[in-house]
N, C-alpha and C positions, 0 to 999 in steps of 0.2 A: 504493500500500500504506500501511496506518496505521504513522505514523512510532512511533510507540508500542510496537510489535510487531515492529520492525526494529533489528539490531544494526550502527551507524555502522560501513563498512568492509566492513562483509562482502560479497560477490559475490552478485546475486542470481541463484538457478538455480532457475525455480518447481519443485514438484512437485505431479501433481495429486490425491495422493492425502491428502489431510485432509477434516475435517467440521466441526460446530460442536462445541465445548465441551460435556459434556453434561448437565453442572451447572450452565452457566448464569454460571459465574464467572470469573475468572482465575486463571492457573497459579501455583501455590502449592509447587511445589516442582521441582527437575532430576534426572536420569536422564542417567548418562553410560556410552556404548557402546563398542566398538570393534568395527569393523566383521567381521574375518576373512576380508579378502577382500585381493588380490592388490596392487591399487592404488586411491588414493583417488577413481581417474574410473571405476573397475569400481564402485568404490560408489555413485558418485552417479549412476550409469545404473538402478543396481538401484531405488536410493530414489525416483529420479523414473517408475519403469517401472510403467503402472495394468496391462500384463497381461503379466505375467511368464512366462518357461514353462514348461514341469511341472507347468503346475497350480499354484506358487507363491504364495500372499497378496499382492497390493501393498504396499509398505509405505513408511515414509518418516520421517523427522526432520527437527526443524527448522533444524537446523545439522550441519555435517558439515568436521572439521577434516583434513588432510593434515599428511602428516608434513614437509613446511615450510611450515607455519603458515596455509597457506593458507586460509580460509575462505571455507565457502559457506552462504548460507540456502535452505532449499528452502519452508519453511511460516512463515507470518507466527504469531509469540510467540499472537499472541489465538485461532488456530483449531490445531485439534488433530490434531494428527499420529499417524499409525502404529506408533509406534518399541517400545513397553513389552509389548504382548500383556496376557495374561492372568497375574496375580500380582497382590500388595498388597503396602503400609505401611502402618502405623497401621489408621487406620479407610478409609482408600481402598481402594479397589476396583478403578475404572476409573479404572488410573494414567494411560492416556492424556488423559482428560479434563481431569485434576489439573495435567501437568509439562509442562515445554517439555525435551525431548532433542535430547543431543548426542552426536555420532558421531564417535568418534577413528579417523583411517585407521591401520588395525594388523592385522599379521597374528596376532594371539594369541601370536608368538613371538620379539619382540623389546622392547628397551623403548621407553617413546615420549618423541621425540626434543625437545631443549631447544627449538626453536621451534613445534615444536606446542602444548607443554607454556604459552609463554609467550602465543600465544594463546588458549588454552584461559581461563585466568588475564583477560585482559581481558573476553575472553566473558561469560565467567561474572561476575566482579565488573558489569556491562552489565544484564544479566539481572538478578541480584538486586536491583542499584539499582531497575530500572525498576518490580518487582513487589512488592517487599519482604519478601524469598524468607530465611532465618535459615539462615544455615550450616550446620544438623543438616537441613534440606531437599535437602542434593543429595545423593542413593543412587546406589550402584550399579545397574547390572541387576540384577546376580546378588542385591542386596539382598531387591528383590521377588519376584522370580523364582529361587531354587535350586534348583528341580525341575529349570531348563531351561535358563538360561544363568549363564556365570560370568564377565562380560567386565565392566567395562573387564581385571579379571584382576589376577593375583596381581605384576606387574610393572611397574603403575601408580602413581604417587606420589601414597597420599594425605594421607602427612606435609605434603607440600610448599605441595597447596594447602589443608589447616587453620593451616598456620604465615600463610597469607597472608589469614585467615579466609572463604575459600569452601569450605571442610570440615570436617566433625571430625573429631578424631585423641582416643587418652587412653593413657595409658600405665600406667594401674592402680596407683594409691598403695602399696597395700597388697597385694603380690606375693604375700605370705604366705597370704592368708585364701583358705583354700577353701571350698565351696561346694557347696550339693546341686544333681544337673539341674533339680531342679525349681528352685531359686532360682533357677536361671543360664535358665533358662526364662523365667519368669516378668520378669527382667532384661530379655530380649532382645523381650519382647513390651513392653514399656513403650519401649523403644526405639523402635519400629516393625517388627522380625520377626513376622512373619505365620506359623504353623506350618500354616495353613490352603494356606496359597501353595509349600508345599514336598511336598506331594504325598507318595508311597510309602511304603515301610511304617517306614524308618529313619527317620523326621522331625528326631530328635533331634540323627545324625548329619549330616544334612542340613544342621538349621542352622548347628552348630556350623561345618563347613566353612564355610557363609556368611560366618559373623561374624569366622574366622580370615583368609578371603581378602582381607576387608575391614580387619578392622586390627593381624592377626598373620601378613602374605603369606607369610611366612620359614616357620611353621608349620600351611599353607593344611593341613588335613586332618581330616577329619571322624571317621576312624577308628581314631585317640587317644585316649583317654580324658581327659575333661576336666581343664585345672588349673588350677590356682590362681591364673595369671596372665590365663587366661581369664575368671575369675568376676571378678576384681580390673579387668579391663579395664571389662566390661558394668557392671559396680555403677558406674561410674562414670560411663559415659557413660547411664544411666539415672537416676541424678542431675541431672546435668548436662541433659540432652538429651530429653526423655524426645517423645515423637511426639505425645501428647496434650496439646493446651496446657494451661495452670492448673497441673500435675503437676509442675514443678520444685521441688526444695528439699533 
């Protein structure tokens, strides 16, 4: 395997459901999952399985963390994994093409534990080295996808890893200053919210939940009415961060 596309330590567990990249390039940004499944080897059966039953999609990531700490790689960093489905950021489209994902073993209903957490942290600082991947590059699922998933989920720390700079976090200078949807629209598409990728007829509450789950978990809810700490959040991190390069200031 190209040493390039390999994370030192990790367990290799092939899986055989990847392709080529389909851009042509390398991955330029992360996608971090949790599984929802019982245990971290129910997961990695599923990720490595090309005919699953019920009729199921194959599917797959390129790394897959257990709740102690264990790592596994199933798809080499340069070929393109399963894991993102259909949704966007920025200007992507075919996120699979784009990111290298990772699978945290998690049942949606607990938090995830200090040694996962602290490989997760080497991984990733790994990854970005090797690619040269900027902080405001690793999303959620539910980032690209709120139509259809909400995982890593609202009891993930993503303080923890922008304190250690593999994320972004903001905390909204200006609490005070509210905002119209459409500003706070227009914010979160400069970000990399895709209102295209959120499907149904509420879009707006849609994203909003998004962007709460991601970095107001405490008030994950779409069906609040916007405020002020919201808009104060976004204007900031669209500043700061924005998905289109050139665009910062």
């Amino acid at each position: 395997m190209n040493s390039l596309g390999q994370q030192p330590g990790a367990g290799w567990h092939a899986s055989p459901n990847f392709n080529d990249r389909r851009h042509g390039g390398t991955p330029d940004m992360v996608v971090l999952h949790h599984t929802a499944m019982r245990t971290a080897r129910l997961a990695l059966d599923r990720l490595c399985d090309p005919a699953p039953p019920d009729g199921l999609p194959p599917v797959s990531c390129h790394y897959l963390i257990s709740e102690t700490g264990q790592v596994w790689q199933m798809v080499n960093e340069t070929d393109r994994a399963w894991h993102a489905g259909q949704g966007a950021w920025g200007d992507v489209v075919d996120v699979n093409s784009h990111s290298i994902g990772i699978e945290l073993a998690n049942t949606s209903h607990h938090p995830f534990p200090e040694p996962q957490m602290v490989a997760l942290e080497t991984l990733l600082a790994g990854i970005l080295g090797r690619w040269t991947i900027p902080p405001e590059r690793v999303i959620a699922h539910s980032d690209m996808a709120p139509h259809r998933k909400s995982d890593p989920g609202a009891r993930f720390d993503w303080m923890r890893l922008a304190l250690a700079g593999l994320a972004t976090w903001a905390i909204g200078e200006d609490g005070s200053a509210r905002c119209s949807s459409a500003d706070f629209s227009a914010d979160l598409h400069r970000i990399g919210y895709r209102s295209s990728a959120a499907g149904g007829e509420d879009q707006d509450g849609l994203m909003l939940w998004a962007f709460r789950l991601r970095f107001r978990p405490w008030a994950a809810n779409g069906h609040t009415p916007l405020e002020a700490r919201d808009c104060a959040i976004a204007r900031e991190l669209a500043r700061l961060y924005p998905a289109a390069k050139g665009l910062a200031g």
